[in-house]
LUMMI-467024 format. One record per residue (C-alpha): residue in three letters; residue number from 1; x, y, z. Coordinates in steps of 0.001 Angstrom, whole numbers, plus 500000, padded with zeros to 6 digits. Layout:
BEGIN
rest_nr_px_py_pz
ALA_NUM_X_Y_Z $
...
// end
This chain:
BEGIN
rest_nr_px_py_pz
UNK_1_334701_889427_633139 $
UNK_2_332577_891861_631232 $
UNK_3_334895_893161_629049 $
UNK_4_333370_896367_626700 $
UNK_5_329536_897080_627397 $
UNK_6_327232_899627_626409 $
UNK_7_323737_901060_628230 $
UNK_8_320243_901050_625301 $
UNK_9_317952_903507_626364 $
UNK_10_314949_903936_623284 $
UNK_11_315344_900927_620650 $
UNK_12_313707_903400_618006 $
UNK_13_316658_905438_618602 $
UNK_14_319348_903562_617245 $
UNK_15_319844_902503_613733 $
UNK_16_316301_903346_612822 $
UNK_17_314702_901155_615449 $
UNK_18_315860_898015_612916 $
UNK_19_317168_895471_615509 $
UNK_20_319550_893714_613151 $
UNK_21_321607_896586_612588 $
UNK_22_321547_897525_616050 $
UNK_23_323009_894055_616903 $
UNK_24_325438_894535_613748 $
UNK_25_326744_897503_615020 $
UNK_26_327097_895889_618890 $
UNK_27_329558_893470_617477 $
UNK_28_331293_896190_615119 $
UNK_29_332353_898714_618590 $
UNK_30_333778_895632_619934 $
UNK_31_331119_894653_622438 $
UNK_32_330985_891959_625027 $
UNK_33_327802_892456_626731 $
UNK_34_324905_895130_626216 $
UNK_35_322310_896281_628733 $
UNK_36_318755_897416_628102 $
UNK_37_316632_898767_630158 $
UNK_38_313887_896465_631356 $
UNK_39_311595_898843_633173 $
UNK_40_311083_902376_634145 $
UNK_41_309558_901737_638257 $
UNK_42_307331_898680_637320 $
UNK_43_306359_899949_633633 $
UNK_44_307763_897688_631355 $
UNK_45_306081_899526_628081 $
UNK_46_309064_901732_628787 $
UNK_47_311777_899283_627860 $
UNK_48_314298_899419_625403 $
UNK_49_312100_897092_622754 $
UNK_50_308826_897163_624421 $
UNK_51_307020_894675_621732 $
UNK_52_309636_892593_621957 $
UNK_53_312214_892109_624531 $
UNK_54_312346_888573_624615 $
UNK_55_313163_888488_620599 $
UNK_56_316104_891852_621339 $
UNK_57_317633_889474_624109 $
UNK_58_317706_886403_622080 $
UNK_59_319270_888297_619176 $
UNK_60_321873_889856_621017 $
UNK_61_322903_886708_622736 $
UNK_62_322721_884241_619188 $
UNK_63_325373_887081_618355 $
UNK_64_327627_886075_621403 $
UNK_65_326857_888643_623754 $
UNK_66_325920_888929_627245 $
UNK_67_322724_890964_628249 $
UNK_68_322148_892595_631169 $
UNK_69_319052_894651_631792 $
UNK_70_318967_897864_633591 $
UNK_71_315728_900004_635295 $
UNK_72_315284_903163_637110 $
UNK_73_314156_903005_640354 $
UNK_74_311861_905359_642422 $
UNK_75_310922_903805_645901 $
UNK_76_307753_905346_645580 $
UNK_77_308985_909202_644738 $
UNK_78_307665_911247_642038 $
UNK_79_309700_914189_641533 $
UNK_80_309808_916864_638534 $
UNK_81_313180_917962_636994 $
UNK_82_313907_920750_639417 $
UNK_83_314077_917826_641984 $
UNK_84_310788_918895_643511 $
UNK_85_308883_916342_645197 $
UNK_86_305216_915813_643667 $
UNK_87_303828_912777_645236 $
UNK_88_305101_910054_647652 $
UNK_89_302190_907266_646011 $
UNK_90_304670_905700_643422 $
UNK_91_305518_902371_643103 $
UNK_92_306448_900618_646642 $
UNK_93_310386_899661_646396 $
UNK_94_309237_896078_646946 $
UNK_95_306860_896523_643379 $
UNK_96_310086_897600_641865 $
UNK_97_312154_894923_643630 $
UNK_98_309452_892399_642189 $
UNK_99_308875_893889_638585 $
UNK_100_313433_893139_638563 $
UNK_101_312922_889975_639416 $
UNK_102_310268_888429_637092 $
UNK_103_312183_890583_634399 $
UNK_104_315514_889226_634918 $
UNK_105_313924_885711_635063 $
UNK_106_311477_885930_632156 $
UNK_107_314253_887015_629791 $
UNK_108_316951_884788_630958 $
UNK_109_319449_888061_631917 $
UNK_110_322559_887630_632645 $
UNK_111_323282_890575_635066 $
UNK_112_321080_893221_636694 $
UNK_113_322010_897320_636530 $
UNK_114_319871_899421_639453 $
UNK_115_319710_902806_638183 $
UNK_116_318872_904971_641244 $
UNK_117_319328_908813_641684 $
UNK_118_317755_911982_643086 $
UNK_119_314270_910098_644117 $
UNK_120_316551_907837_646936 $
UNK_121_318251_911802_648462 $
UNK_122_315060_912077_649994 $
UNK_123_312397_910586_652677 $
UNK_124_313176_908055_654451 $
UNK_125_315686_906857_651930 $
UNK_126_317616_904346_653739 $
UNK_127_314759_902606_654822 $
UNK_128_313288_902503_651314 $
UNK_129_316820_900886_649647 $
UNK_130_316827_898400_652197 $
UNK_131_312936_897498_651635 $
UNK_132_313670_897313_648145 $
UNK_133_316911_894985_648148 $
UNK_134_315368_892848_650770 $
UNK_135_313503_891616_648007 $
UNK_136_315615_891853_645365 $
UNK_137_318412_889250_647269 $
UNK_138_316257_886578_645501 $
UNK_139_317521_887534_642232 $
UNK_140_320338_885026_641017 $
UNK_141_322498_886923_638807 $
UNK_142_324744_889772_639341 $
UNK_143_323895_892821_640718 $
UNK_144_325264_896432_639881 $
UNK_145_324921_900350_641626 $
UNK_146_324967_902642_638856 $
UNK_147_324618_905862_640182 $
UNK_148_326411_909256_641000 $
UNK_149_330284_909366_640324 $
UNK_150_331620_910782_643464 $
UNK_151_329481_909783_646676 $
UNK_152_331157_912402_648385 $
UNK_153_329220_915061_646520 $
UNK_154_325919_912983_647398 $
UNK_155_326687_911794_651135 $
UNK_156_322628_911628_651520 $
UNK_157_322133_909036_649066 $
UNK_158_321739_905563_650528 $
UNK_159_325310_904120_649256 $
UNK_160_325502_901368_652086 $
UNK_161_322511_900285_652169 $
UNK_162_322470_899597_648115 $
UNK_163_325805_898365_647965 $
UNK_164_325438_895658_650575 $
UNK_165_323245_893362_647984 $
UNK_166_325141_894284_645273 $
UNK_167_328085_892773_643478 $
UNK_168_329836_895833_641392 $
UNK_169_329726_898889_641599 $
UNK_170_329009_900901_638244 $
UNK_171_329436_904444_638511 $
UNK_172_327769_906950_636184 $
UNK_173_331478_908317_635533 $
UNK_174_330255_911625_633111 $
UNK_175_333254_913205_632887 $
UNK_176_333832_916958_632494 $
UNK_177_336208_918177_629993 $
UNK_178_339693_917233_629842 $
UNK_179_339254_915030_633453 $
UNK_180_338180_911035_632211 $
UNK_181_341102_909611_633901 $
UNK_182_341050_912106_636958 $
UNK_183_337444_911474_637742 $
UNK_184_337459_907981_637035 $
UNK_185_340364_907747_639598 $
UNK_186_338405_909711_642127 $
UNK_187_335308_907872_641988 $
UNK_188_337067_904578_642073 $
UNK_189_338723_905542_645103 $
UNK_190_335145_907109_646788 $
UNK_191_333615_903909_646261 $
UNK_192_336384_901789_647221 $
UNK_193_335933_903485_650714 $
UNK_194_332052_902265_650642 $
UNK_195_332844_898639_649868 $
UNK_196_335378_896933_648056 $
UNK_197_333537_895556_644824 $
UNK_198_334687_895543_641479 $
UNK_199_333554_898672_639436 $
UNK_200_332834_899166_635942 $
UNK_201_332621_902257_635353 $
UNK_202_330002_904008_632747 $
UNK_203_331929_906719_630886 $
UNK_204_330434_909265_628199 $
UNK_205_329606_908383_624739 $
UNK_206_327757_911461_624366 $
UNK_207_328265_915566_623976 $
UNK_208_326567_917981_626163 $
UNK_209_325546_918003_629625 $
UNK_210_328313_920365_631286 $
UNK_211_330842_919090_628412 $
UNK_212_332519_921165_625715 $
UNK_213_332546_918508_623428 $
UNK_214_333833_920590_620357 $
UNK_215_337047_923136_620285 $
UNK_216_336960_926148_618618 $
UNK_217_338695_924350_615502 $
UNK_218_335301_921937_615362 $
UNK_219_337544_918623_616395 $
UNK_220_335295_916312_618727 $
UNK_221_337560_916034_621872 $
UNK_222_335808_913391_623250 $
UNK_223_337128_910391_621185 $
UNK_224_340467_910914_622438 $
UNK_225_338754_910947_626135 $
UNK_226_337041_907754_625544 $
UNK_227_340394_905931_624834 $
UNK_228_341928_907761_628070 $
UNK_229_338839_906367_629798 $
UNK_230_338931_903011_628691 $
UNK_231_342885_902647_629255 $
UNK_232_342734_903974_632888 $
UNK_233_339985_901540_633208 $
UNK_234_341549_898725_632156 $
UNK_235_345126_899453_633599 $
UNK_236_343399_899690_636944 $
UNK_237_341888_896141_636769 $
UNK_238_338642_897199_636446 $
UNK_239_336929_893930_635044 $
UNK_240_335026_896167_632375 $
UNK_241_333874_899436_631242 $
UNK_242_330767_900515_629773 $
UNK_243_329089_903513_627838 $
UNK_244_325780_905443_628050 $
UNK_245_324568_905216_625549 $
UNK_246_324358_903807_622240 $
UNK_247_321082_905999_621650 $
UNK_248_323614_908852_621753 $
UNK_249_326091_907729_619200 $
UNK_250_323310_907999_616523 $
UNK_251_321561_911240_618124 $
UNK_252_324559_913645_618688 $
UNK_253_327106_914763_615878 $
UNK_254_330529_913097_615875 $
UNK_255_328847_910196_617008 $
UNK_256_331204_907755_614582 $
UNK_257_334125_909509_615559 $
UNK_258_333139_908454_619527 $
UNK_259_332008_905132_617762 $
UNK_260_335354_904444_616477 $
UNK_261_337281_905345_619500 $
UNK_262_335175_902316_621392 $
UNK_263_335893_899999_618079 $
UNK_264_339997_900729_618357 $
UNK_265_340493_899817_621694 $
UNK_266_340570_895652_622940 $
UNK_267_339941_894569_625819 $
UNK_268_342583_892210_627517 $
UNK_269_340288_889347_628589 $
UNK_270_342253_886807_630796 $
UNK_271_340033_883990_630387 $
UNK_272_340817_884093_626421 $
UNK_273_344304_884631_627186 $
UNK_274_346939_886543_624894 $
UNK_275_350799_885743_623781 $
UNK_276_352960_886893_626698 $
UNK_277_356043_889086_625975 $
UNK_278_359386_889028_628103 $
UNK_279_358280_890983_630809 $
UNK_280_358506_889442_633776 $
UNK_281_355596_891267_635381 $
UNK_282_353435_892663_633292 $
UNK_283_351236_895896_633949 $
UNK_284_348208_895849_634911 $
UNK_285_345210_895100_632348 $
UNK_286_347708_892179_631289 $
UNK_287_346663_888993_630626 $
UNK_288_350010_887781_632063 $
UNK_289_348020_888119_635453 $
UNK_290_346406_884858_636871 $
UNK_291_343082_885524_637463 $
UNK_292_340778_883820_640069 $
UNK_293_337372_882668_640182 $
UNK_294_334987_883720_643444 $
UNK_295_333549_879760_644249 $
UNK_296_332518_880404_647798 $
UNK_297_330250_883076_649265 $
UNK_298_329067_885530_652484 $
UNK_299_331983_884626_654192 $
UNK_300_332898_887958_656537 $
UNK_301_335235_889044_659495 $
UNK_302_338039_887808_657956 $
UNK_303_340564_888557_660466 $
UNK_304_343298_887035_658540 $
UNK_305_343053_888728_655757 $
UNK_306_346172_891188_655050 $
UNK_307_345495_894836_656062 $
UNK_308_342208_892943_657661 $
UNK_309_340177_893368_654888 $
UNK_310_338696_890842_652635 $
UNK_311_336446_891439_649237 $
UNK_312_332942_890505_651292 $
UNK_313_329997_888686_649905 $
UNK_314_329948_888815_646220 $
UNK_315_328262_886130_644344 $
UNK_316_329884_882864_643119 $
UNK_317_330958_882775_639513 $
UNK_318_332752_886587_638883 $
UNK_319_336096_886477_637841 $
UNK_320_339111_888762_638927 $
UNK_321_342745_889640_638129 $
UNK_322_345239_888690_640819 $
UNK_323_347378_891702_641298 $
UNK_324_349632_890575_644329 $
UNK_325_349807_887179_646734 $
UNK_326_350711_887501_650336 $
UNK_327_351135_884511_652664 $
UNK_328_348701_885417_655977 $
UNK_329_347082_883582_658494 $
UNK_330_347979_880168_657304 $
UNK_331_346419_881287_653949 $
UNK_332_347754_882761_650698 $
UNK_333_346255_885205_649859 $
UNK_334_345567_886806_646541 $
UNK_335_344828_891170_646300 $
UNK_336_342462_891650_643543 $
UNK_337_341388_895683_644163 $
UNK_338_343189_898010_646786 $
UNK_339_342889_896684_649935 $
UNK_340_340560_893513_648516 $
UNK_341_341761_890288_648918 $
UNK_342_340361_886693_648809 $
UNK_343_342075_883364_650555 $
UNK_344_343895_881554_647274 $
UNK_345_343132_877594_646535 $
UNK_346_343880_875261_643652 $
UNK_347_344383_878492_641218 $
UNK_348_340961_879466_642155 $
UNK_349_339688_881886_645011 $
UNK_350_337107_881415_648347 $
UNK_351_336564_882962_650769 $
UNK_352_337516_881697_654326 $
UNK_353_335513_881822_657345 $
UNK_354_336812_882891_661033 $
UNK_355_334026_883741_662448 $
// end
């Protein structure tokens, strides 16, 4: 589980640039893991603490929280802001795929964020995502898609061939006014069609960009958003949610206001467990769910799976609500997502081969 997360951009940019207070105010908001970017392409001066990554990472984990790093991939496209194309000589997907990996390694990460956008709508784009997670598969943590919300709106991007490496999906979910739970839902249900992962979605802790973030009156809407965000989120069985960006909680006004609406909410973690009320079946985001625990891996075609589906090959070790069991096949089996299910044993969850 990931529980609450949120995205650092620029060090320098929050709380002066003075790491302890950053980390202070990580564990104020609630956090369970943080993720900082690593490397813009293969430049790793562009980091979130460039002169000193290693000592950021080893604070933020002596304070009991995961880190997962993040970078911004180009597969060799240089573009301006217009979305013009300038040069096709960037770094090779497979320099990008290799900068990742001694990264993730070097730092001891525990999960890896691929930020890809407008450079992978163009040229030979397919091709270039499956160059570049050809040789990211040796990376052994997992792997995340954060990208565009709705892939409808973006049907050139390369979603399938991303998507097949990775383990969640984490959706840049940058909702307009008013619609946090309504586009959440939608993109949920987009990617769902792609591949059934897990998704932890990346809602807004910022104003701006398309949002009216302040009424006439001068009251910050968003806070109330965030909370709507966050409780769809969780009620859906999403295993997390996260935030871009802390950056933006210092650099816009009402930033405390957003910061307390993060802070407020908890996040029902079932491996900690929680007193159960008298409800016989709780709703989901509950802890009274069982959860299960993927132990076997890159088992496909499972025919017996009910509706025919199963979750496909996600990495060993991720953990997952139980929503509904079904006896099929021989097998119980347990749903953990719409239409995702994995073959039930001993409490825990594999997958079963019938090929």
């Amino acid at each position: 589980m990931i529980g609450k997360m949120i995205y650092l951009w620029k060090g320098r940019h929050c709380a002066g640039g003075d790491l302890g207070k950053t980390v202070a105010e990580c564990k104020r908001l609630g956090l369970r893991a943080v993720a900082l970017k690593i490397a813009d392409a293969v430049y790793e001066r562009y980091a979130s603490y460039p002169d000193d990554m290693e000592g950021a990472v080893k604070a933020f984990k002596a304070a009991g929280m995961k880190v997962w790093g993040w970078q911004y991939i180009y597969g060799g496209i240089v573009m301006n802001r217009s979305g013009q194309v300038l040069s096709t000589n960037g770094a090779r997907p497979e320099a990008e795929a290799e900068c990742a990996l001694y990264e993730c390694r070097r730092l001891g990460l525990d999960g890896y964020i691929i930020d890809a956008e407008q450079e992978y709508k163009v040229m030979a784009q397919a091709e270039r995502a499956k160059r570049f997670m050809a040789r990211l598969a040796a990376l052994e943590v997992p792997v995340a898609l954060s990208s565009y919300r709705f892939p409808s709106l973006h049907p050139e991007f390369p979603w399938g061939e991303f998507l097949r490496g990775c383990d969640l999906h984490m959706p840049q979910v940058y909702w307009g006014r008013g619609r946090a739970e309504s586009d959440l839902d939608r993109s949920m249900q987009e990617l769902k069609a792609i591949r059934a992962l897990p998704i932890t979605p990346v809602g807004r802790a910022y104003t701006g960009d398309g949002h009216a973030g302040f009424a006439a009156s001068g009251t910050d809407l968003i806070p109330d958003e965030i909370r709507s965000f966050m409780r769809r989120a969780q009620d859906t069985g999403c295993p997390g949610v996260s935030f871009w960006s802390l950056d933006h909680l210092y650099l816009h006004s009402g930033g405390p206001g957003r910061a307390d609406a993060i802070t407020e909410f908890t996040w029902v973690l079932p491996e900690e467990g929680s007193p159960q009320g008298e409800a016989e079946q709780p709703g989901p985001g509950s802890s009274g769910y069982p959860i299960v625990e993927i132990i076997a891996v890159n088992y496909l075609n499972v025919r017996d799976a009910p509706e025919g589906r199963d979750l496909g090959d996600l990495k060993a070790g991720l953990r997952f609500y139980v929503f509904e069991e079904r006896q099929s096949g021989g097998y119980t089996w347990g749903r953990i997502g719409e239409k995702a299910w994995v073959a039930l044993g001993k409490g825990r969850a594999e997958f079963r081969s019938q090929e």
